[in-house]
C-alpha positions as CSV (number, residue, x, y, z in Angstrom):
1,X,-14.7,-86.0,-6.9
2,X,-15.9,-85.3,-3.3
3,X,-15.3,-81.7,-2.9
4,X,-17.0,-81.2,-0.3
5,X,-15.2,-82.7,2.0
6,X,-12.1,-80.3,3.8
7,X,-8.7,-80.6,2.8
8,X,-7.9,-81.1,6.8
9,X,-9.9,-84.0,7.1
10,X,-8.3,-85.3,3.9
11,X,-4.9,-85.0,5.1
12,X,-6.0,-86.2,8.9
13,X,-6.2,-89.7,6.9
14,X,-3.0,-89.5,5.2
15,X,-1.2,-88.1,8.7
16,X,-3.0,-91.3,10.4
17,X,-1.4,-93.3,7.6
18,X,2.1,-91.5,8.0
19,X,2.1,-91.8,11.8
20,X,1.4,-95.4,11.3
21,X,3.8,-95.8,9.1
22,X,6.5,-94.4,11.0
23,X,5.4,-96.4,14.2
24,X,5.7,-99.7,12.6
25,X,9.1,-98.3,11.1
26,X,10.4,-97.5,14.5
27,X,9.0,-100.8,16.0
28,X,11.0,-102.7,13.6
29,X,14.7,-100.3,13.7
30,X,14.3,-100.8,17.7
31,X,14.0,-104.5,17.5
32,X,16.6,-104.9,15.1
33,X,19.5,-102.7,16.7
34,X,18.7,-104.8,19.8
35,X,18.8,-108.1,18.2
36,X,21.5,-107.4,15.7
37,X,25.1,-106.8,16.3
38,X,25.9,-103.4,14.9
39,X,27.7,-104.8,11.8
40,X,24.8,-106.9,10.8
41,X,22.5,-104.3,11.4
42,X,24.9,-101.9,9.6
43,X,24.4,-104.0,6.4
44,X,20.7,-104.0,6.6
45,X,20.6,-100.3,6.5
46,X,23.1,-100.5,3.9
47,X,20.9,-102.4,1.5
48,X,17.8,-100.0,2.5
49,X,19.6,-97.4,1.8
50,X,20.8,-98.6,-1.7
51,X,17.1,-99.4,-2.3
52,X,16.2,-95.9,-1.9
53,X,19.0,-94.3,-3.7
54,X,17.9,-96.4,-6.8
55,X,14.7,-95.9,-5.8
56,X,14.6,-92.3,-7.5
57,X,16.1,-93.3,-10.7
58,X,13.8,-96.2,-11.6
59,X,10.6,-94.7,-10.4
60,X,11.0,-91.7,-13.5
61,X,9.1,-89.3,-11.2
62,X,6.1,-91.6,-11.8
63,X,4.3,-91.6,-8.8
64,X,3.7,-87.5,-8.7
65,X,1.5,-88.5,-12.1
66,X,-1.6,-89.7,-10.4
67,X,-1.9,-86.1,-9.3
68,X,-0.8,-83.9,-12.3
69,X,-2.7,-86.0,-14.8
70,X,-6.2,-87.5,-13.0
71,X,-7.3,-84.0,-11.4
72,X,-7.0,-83.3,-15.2
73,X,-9.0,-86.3,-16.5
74,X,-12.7,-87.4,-16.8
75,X,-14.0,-90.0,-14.7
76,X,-14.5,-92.3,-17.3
77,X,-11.0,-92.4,-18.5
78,X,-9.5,-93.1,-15.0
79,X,-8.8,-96.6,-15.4
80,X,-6.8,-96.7,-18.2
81,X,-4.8,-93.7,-17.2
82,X,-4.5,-95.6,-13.9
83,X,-3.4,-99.1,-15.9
84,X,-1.0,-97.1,-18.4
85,X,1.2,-96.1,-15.5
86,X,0.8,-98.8,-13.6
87,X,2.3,-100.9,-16.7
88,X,4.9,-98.4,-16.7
89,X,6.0,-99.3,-13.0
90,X,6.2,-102.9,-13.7
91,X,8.4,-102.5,-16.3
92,X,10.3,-100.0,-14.3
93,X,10.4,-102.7,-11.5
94,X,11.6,-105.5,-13.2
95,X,14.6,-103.8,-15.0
96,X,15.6,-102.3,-11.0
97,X,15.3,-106.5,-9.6
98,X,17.7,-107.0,-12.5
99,X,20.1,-104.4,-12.0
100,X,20.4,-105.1,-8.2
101,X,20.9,-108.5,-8.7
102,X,23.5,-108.2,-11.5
103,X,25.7,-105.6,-9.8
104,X,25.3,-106.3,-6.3
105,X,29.0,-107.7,-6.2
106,X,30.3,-104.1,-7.7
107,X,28.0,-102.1,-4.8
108,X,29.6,-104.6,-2.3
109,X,32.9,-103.3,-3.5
110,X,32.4,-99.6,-3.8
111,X,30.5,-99.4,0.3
112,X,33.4,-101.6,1.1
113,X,31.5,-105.0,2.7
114,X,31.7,-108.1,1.8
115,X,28.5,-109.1,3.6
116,X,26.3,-106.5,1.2
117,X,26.4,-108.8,-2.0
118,X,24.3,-111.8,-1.1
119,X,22.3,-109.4,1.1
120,X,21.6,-108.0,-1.4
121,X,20.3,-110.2,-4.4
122,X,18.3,-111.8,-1.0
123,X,16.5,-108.1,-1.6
124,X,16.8,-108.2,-5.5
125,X,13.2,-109.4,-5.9
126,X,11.5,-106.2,-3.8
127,X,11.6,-103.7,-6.5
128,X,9.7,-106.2,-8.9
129,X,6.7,-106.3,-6.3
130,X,7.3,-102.3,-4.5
131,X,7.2,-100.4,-7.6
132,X,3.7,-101.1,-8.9
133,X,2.6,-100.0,-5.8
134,X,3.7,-96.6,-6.3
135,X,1.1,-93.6,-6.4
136,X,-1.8,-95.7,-4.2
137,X,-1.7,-92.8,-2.4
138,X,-2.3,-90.0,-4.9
139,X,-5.0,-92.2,-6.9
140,X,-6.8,-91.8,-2.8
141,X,-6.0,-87.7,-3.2
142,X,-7.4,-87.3,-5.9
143,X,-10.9,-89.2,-5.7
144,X,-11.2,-87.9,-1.9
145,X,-11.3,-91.0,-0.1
146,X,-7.7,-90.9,1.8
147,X,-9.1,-93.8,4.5
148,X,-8.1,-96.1,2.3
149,X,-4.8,-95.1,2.7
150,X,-4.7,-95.9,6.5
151,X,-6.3,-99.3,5.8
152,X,-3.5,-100.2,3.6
153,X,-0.8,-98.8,5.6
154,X,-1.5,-100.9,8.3
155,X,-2.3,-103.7,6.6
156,X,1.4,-103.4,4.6
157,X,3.2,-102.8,8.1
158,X,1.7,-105.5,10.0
159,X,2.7,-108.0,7.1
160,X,6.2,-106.3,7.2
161,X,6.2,-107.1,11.0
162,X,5.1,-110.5,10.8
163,X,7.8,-111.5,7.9
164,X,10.7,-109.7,9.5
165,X,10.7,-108.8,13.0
166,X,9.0,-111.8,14.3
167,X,11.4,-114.3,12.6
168,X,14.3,-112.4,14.3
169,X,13.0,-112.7,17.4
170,X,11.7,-115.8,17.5
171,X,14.8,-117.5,15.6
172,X,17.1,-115.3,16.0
173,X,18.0,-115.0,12.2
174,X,20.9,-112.6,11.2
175,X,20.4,-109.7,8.7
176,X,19.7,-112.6,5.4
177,X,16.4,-113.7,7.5
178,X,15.5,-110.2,8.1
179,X,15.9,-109.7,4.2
180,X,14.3,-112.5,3.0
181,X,11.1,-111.7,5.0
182,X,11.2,-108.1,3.8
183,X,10.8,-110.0,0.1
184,X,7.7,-112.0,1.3
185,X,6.0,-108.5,2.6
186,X,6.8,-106.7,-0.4
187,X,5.0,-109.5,-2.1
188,X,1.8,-109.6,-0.3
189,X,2.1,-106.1,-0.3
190,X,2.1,-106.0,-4.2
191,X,-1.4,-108.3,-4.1
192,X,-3.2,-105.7,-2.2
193,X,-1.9,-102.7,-3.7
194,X,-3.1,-104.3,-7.0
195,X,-6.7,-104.6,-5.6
196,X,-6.9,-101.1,-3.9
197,X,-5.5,-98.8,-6.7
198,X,-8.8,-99.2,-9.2
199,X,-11.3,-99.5,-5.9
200,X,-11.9,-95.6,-6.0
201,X,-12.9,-95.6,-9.7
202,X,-14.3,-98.8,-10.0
203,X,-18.1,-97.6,-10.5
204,X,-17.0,-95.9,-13.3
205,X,-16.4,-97.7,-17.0
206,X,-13.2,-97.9,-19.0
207,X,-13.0,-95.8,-22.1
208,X,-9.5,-95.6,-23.3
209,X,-8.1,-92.2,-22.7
210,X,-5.9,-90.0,-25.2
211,X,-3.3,-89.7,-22.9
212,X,-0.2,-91.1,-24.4
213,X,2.9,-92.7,-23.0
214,X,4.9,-90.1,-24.4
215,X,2.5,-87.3,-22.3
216,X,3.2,-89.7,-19.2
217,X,7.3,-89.2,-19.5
218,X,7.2,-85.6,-20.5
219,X,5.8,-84.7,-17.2
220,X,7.6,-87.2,-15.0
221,X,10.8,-87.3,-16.3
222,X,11.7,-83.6,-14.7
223,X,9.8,-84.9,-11.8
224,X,12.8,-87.9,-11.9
225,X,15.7,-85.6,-12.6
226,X,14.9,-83.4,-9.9
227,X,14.0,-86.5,-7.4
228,X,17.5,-88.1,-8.8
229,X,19.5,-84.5,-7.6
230,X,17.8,-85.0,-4.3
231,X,18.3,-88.1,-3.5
232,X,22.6,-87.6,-4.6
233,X,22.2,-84.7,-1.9
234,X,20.4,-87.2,1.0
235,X,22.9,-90.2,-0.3
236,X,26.1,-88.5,-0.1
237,X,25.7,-88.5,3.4
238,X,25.5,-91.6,3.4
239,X,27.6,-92.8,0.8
240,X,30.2,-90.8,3.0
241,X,29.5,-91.6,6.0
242,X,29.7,-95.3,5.2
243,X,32.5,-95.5,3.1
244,X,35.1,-93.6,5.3
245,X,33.6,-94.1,9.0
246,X,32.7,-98.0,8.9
247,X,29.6,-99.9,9.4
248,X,29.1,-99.3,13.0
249,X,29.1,-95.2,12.3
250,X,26.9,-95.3,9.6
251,X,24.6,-97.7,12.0
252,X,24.5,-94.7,14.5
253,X,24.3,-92.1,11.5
254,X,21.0,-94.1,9.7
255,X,18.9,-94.1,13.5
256,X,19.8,-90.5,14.1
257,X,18.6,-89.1,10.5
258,X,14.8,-90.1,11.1
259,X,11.8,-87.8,10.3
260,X,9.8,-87.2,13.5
261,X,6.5,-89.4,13.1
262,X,4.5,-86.3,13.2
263,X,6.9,-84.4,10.4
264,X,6.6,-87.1,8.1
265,X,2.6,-87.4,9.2
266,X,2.2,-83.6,8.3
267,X,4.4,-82.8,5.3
268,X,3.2,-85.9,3.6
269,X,-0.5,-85.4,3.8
270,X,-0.4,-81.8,3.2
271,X,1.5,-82.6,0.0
272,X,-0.3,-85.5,-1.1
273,X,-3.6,-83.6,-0.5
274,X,-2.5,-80.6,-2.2
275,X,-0.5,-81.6,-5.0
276,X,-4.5,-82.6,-6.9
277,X,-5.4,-78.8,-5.8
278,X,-2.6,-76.9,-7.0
279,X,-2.4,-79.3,-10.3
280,X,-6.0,-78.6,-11.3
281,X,-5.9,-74.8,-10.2
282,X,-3.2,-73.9,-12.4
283,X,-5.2,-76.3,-15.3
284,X,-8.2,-73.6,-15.0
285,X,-5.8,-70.6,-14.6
286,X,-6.9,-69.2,-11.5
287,X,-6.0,-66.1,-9.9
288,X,-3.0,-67.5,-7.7
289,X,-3.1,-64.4,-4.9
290,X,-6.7,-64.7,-4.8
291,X,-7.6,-68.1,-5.0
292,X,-4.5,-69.7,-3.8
293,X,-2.6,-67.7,-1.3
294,X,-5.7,-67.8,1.4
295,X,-5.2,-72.1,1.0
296,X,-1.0,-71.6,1.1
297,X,-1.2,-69.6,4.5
298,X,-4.0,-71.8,6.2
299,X,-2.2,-74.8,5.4
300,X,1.3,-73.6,6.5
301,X,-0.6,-72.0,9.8
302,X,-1.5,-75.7,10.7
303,X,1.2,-77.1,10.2
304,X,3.0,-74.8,12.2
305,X,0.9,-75.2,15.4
306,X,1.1,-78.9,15.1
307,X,4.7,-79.4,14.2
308,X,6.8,-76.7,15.9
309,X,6.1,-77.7,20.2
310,X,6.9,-81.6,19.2
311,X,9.7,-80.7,17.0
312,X,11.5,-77.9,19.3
313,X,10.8,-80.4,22.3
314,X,12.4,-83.6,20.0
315,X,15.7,-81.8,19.3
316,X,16.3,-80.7,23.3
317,X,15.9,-84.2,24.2
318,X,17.4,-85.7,21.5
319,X,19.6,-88.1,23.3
320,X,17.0,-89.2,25.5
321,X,14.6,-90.2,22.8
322,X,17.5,-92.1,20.5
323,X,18.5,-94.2,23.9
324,X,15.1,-94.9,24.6
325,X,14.6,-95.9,20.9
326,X,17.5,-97.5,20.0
327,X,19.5,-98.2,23.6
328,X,22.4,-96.4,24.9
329,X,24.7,-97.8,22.2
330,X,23.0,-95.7,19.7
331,X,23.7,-92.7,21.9
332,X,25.6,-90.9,19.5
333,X,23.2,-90.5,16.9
334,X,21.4,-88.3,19.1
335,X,23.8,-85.2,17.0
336,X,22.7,-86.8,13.6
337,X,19.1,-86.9,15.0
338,X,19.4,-82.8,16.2
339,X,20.9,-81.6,12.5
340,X,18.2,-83.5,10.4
341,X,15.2,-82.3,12.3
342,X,16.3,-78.6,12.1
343,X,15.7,-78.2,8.1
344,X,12.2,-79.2,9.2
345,X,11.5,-75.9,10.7
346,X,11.4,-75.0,6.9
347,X,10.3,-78.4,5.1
348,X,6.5,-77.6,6.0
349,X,6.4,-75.7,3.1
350,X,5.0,-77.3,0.2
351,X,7.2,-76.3,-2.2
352,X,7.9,-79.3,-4.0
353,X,3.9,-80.2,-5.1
354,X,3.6,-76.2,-5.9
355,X,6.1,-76.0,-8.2
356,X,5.5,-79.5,-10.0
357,X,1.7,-78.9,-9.7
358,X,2.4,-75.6,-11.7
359,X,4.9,-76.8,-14.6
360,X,7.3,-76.1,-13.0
361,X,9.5,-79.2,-13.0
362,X,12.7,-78.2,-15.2
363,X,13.5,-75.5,-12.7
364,X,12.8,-77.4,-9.6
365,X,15.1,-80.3,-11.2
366,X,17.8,-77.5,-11.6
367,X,17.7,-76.1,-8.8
368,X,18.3,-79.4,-7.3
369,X,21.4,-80.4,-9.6
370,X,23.2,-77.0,-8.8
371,X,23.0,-78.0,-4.9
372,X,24.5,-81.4,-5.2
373,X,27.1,-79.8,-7.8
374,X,28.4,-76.9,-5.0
375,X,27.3,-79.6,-2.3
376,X,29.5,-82.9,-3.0
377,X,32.7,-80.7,-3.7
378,X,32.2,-79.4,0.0
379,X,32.2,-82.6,1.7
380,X,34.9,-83.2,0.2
381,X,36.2,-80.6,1.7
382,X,35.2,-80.9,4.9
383,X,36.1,-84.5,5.1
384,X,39.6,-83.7,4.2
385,X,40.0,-80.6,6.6
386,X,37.5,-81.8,9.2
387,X,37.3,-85.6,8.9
388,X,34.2,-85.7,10.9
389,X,30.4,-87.7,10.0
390,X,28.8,-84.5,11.6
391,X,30.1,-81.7,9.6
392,X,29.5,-83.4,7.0
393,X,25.5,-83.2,8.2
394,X,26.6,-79.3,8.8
395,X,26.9,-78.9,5.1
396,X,24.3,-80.5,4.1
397,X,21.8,-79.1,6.0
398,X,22.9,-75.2,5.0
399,X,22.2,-76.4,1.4
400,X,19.1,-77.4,1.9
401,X,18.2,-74.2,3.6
402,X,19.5,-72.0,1.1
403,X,17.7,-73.8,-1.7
404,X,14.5,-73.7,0.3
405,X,14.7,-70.0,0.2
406,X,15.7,-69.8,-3.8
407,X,12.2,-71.9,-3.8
408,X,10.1,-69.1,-1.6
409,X,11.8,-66.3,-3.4
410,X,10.2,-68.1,-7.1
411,X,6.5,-68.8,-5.4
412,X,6.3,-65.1,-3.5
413,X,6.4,-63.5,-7.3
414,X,4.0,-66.2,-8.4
415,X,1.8,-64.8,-5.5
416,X,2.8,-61.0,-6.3
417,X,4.0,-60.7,-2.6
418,X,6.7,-60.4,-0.8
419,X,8.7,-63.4,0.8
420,X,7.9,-63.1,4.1
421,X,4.1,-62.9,3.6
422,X,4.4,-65.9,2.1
423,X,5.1,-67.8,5.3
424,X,3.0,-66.9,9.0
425,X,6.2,-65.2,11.1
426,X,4.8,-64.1,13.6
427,X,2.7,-67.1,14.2
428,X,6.5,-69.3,14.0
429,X,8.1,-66.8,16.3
430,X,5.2,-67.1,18.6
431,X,5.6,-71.0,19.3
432,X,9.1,-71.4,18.5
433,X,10.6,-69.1,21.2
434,X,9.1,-70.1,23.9
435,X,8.6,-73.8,23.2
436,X,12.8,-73.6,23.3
437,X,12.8,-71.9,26.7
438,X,10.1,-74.6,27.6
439,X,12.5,-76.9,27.0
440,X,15.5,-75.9,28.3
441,X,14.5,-75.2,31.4
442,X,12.6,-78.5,32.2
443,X,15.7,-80.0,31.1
444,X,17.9,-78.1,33.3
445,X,15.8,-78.4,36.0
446,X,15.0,-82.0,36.1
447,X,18.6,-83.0,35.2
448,X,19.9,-80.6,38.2
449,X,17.1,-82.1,41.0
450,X,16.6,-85.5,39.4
451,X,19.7,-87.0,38.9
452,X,18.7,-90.5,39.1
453,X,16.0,-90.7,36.7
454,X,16.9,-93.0,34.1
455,X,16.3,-92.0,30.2
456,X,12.4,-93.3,30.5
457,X,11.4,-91.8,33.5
458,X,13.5,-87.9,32.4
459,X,11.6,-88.4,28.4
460,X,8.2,-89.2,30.5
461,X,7.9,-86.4,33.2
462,X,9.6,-83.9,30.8
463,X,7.2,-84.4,28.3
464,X,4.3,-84.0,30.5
465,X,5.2,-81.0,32.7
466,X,6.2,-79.8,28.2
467,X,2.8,-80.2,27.2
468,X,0.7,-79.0,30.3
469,X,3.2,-75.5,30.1
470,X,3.0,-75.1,26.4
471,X,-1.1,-75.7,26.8
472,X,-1.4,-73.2,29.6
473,X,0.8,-70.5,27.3
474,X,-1.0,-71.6,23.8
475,X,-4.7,-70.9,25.6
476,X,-3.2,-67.6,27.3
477,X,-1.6,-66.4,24.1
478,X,-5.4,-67.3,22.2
479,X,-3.1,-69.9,19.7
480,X,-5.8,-71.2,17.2
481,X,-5.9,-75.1,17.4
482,X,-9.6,-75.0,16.9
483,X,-9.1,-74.7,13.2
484,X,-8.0,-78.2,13.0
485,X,-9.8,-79.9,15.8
486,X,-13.5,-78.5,14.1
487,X,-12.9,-79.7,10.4
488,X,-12.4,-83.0,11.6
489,X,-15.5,-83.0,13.5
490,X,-17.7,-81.3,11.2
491,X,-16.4,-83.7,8.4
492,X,-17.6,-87.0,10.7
493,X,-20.8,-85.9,11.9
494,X,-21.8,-85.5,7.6
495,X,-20.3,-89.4,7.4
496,X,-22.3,-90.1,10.1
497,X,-25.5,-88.8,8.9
């Protein structure tokens, strides 16, 4: 493994690859709630979001293996623990195809549209080719060489906008062309995923391995209970939301609850890149305070000072960047958008790879069940008393946070600390306060003098006059961005040479 190269720049190619990701995501959502009416596009997300509910359950926690097992395993081995789960996955996929196919007409009837059956055995075929490509990125983790991951991110999203945005704009299908080009991608998809997964170990040979199946679903299956738990809590909102506010709610409800590109950029590639670390430090029993904590803080320091100005600036203008996204239509899942993105102040904490990395997957799993078990009953609740999509949100979100913390409490005794050393206060209260004055303030003052500034032209100048104020206050207040900026460039003059 390539060792020497920094953990930053290792995770600057998977936040590239995120960022990517989510720009082609957001490409195709904004060309499809243009081109769509909101019913159609209502059932689109409806099978999506099906897809990824299921998703959880047929996956058995598989892809987190990569990282818990090949840290753990001689190079020489590597292929066949690579080709064991793979086999696993296309298995896994071919039983999901069939169960989506087969029961489609029952999952039209319980989300109430009669639309969602053909739609969905359109999509039946996706989980067959998706599934095997599970893990690429972990494999990339572990053997340093996270590039990769870029390369096939965009080569996935650009086949993904050829099959299904281009078709709807050029013919003008409905929500069946859109699906059925969303099966060719996945396809292609499959092909190159195939090719890339043994490219990192490919110079070395294939001795069969002594890890069994049976070692495979001891660790992942945990890993699924616990992803299963999560993905009730994240799907009863929109189970909910769907089922008792209609199509064209749960339309505005799926474009409001999106990660912020750079959220999803930095979460995922410090827990993709860490997930190898933590696995194979705990492996050779290191001192955790010692050896550990001084990675934990530096990591969650970063991601602090990258995250916390774009996210505080994202919620104040929320509405302006859903109508700019989406169009004023889609207005109203500026709210949605506001209540998601505030649990993210707390989801850069890598939690989740720590505590999976570290054996820890029967408690993580439990701790997930007990939410959804207090968490379900309360909708309920609330949608009896209330009746309203965003308190619904409301609840959800003061789960989450509450878990979060059960989760810092467990790690700060691993550490032998207490909790709040576990996380870099003063560095969070230092950018978070007066980003959110930042951002009032513009706001105020260009709503009060600029009144006929369309979305566009508000998002544009406010985000400007944002980031020369927050640049002037981070350089006055000495806030550290140079500890990300000179990893990077130390790491490409060694390529380079």
């Amino acid at each position: 493994m390539r060792n020497n190269i920094s953990n930053t720049y290792q995770a600057f190619w998977f936040a590239l690859a995120s960022l990517l990701s989510f720009s082609f995501s957001i490409i195709s959502a904004a060309v499809l709630s243009r081109y769509f009416e909101k019913a159609d596009y209502g059932t689109y997300k409806q099978v999506l979001y099906i897809y990824s509910t299921l998703l959880v359950i047929f996956t058995l926690g598989l892809p987190k293996a990569y990282s818990f097992f090949l840290p753990r395993t001689e190079n020489r081995y590597a292929k066949d623990v690579i080709n064991k789960i793979t086999k696993i996955f296309v298995l896994l996929g071919a039983c999901f195809s069939a169960v989506l196919y087969l029961g489609a007409a029952s999952i039209a009837s319980i989300l109430r549209n009669n639309e969602l059956e053909v739609a969905i055995k359109i999509f039946s075929l996706v989980p067959l080719f998706l599934l095997p490509t599970m893990g690429l990125e972990s494999i990339f983790s572990v053997y340093r060489k996270t590039h990769y991951v870029a390369i096939y991110t965009v080569i996935t999203r650009v086949f993904m906008l050829l099959c299904i945005v281009l078709p709807v704009i050029i013919f003008n299908t409905t929500f069946k062309g859109a699906l059925i080009g969303f099966t060719i991608s996945s396809f292609l998809s499959f092909l190159v995923a195939l090719y890339l997964k043994h490219l990192p170990v490919r110079e070395y040979s294939c001795e069969k391995s002594k890890l069994k199946y049976s070692e495979i679903f001891s660790f992942s299956l945990p890993v699924m209970v616990a992803s299963i738990w999560g993905i009730l809590e994240l799907s009863s909102n929109q189970f909910f939301v769907s089922r008792y506010f209609g199509t064209e709610v749960f339309a505005e409800f799926s474009n409001g609850a999106i990660e912020l590109p750079l959220m999803a950029t930095v979460i995922g590639a410090t827990s993709a890149v860490l997930a190898p670390v933590f696995s194979k430090m705990s492996y050779e029993k290191v001192d955790l305070k010692k050896d550990l904590y001084p990675l934990w803080i530096r990591v969650l320091e970063k991601s602090v000072l990258l995250t916390y100005p774009v996210l505080i600036f994202s919620i104040v203008f929320a509405k302006e960047i859903m109508v700019l996204l989406y169009g004023e239509m889609y207005e109203n899942s500026a709210i949605y958008f506001q209540i998601f993105n505030l649990y993210f102040f707390l989801k850069i904490i890598v939690y989740g790879p720590y505590l999976i990395s570290t054996g820890r997957q029967k408690m993580y799993a439990n701790a997930h069940m007990y939410s959804v078990l207090v968490l379900i009953p309360l909708q309920f609740a609330v949608l009896y008393i209330i009746n309203s999509p965003v308190a619904l949100i409301i609840v959800a979100l003061l789960v989450k946070i509450l878990r979060t913390f059960y989760f810092i409490k467990v790690i700060a005794v691993d550490f032998n600390i207490k909790v709040w050393q576990l996380l870099p206060i003063k560095l969070m209260v230092k950018i978070l306060v007066p980003c959110f004055i930042f951002s009032i303030l513009i706001k105020g003052i260009i709503n009060f003098n600029f009144k006929n500034l369309n979305y566009i032209e508000m998002l544009v100048i406010s985000a400007l006059v944002y980031f020369i104020i927050y640049s002037c206050y981070a350089v006055t207040v000495k806030i550290n961005y140079k500890s990300i900026i000179k990893p990077l460039i130390s790491n490409k003059v060694k390529s380079a040479k």
